[in-house]
C-alpha positions as CSV (number, residue, x, y, z in Angstrom):
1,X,0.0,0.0,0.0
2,X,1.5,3.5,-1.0
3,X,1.7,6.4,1.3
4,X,0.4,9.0,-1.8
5,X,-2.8,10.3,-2.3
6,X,-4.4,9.5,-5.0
7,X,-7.2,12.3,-6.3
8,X,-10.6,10.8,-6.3
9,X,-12.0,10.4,-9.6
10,X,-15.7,12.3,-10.4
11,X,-17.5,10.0,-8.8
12,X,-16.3,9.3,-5.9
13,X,-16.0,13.1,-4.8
14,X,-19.8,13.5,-5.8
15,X,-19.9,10.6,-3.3
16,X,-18.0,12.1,-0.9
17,X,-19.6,15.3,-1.0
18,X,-23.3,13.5,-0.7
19,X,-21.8,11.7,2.6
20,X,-20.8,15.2,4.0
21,X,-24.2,16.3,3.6
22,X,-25.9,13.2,4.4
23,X,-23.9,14.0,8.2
24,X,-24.5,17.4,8.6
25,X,-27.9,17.0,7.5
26,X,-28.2,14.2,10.2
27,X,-26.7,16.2,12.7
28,X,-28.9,19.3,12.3
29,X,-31.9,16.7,13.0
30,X,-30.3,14.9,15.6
31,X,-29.5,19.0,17.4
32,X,-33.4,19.6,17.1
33,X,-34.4,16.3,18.3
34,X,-32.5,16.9,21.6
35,X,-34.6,20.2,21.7
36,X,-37.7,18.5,20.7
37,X,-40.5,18.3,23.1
38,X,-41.0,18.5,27.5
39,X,-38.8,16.0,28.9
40,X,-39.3,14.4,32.3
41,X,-37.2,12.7,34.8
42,X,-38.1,9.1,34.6
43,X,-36.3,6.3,35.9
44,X,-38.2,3.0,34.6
45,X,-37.1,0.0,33.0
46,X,-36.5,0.0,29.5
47,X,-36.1,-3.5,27.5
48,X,-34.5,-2.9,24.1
49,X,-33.7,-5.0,20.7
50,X,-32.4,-4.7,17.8
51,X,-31.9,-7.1,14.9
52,X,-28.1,-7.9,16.6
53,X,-28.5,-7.0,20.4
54,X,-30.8,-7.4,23.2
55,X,-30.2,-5.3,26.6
56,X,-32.2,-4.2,29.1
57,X,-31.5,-1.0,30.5
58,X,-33.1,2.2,32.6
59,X,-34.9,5.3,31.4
60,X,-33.2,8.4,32.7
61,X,-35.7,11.2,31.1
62,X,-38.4,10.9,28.8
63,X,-40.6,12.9,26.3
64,X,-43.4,12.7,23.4
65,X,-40.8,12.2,21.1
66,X,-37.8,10.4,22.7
67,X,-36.1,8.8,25.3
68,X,-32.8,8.6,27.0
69,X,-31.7,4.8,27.7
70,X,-29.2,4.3,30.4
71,X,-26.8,1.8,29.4
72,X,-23.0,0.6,29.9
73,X,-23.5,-1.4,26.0
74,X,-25.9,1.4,23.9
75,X,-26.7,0.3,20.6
76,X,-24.8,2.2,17.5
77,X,-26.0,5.6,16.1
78,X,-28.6,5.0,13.2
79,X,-29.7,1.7,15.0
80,X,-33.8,1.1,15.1
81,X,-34.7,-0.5,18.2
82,X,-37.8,-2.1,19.3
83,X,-38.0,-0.4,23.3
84,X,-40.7,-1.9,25.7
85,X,-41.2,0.8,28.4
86,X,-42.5,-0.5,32.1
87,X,-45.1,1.1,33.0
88,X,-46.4,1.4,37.0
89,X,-48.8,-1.5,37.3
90,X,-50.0,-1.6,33.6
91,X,-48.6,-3.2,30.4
92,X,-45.5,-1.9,28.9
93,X,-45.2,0.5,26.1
94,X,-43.9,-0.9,23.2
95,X,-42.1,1.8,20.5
96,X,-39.9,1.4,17.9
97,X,-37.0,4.5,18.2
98,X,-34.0,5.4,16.5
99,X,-30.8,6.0,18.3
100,X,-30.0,9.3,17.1
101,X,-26.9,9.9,19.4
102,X,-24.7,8.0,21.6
103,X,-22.7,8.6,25.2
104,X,-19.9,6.8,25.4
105,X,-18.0,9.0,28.8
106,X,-17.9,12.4,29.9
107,X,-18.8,12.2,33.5
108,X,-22.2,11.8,32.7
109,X,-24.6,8.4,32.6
110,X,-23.5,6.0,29.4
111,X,-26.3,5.4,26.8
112,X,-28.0,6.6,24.4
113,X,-30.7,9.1,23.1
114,X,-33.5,7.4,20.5
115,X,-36.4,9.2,18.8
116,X,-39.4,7.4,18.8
117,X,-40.2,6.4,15.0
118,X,-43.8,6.2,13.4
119,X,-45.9,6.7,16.8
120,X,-49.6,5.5,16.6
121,X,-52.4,7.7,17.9
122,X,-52.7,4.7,20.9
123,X,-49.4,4.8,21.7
124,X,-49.1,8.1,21.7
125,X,-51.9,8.8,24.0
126,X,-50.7,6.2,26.3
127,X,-46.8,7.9,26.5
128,X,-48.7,11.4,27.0
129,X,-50.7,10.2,29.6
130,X,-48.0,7.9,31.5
131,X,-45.4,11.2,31.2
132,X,-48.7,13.7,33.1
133,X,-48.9,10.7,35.7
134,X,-44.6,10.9,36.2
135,X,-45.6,13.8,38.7
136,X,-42.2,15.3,38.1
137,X,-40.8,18.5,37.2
138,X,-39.8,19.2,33.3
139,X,-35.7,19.0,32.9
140,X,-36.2,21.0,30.1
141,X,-38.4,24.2,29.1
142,X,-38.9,25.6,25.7
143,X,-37.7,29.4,25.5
C-alpha cells in the first residue's frame, strides 16, 4: 500500500460530498431532536432490541418524542430499536425508536438518546398520559 494520495475520480467526490451532507444534514436533525418536546425525569425500566443485540437498561428522562436509555452497551448511532417501556402496574409501552446519538463518557450516565419512529395515535396517548402521571418536574423548558 503507497503512502500517496491518489485524487478521487468524479464519482467518488460526488460521493464524498453527498456523505458530508448526508452528516451534517443528520446532525442538524439529531440538534433539534434533543430540543424536541417537554422531557421528564423518569427512571423505569426500558427493555431494548435490535436485529443484533438485546439489553435491558433504565430510562433516565423521557418525552413525546424520545427517550434517554441508560446503558454501559448502547446500541450504534442509526440503529432502530424495538424499546418496551415498564409502565407502573400496567402493560408496557412498546415503541420502535431510533438511536439518534450516543454517550460513550464524559462524566455523565452512558447510553443513548432514541427518537421514537412512526408513533400510533394509541401509543401516543398512552406515553402522554403515562409522562402527566410521572408527577415530576420538566428538565427542560422551551424558551
Amino acid at each position: 500500500m503507497s503512502d500517496k494520495w491518489i485524487k478521487p475520480d468524479a464519482a467518488e467526490a460526488d460521493e464524498m460530498r453527498d456523505a458530508m451532507h448526508e452528516q451534517v444534514d443528520k446532525q442538524t436533525e439529531n440538534e433539534a431532536f434533543r430540543r424536541e418536546g417537554e422531557r421528564v425525569r423518569l427512571e423505569a425500566q426500558v427493555t431494548v432490541t435490535s436485529e443484533t443485540n438485546f439489553f435491558t437498561g433504565l430510562s433516565e428522562n423521557l418525552s413525546e418524542g424520545g427517550i434517554f436509555i441508560s446503558s454501559l452497551a448502547p446500541p450504534d448511532l442509526g440503529t432502530v430499536v424495538e424499546t418496551s417501556i415498564a409502565t407502573d402496574g400496567g402493560p408496557p409501552i412498546n415503541v420502535t425508536a431510533e438511536v439518534m446519538w450516543v454517550r460513550t463518557d464524559d462524566g455523565q450516565p452512558v447510553g443513548c438518546g432514541c427518537r421514537f419512529l412512526n408513533l400510533d395515535e394509541v401509543t401516543a396517548a398512552r406515553l402522554k398520559d403515562f409522562i402527566s402521571r410521572a408527577g415530576r418536574e420538566p428538565l427542560f423548558y422551551d424558551v
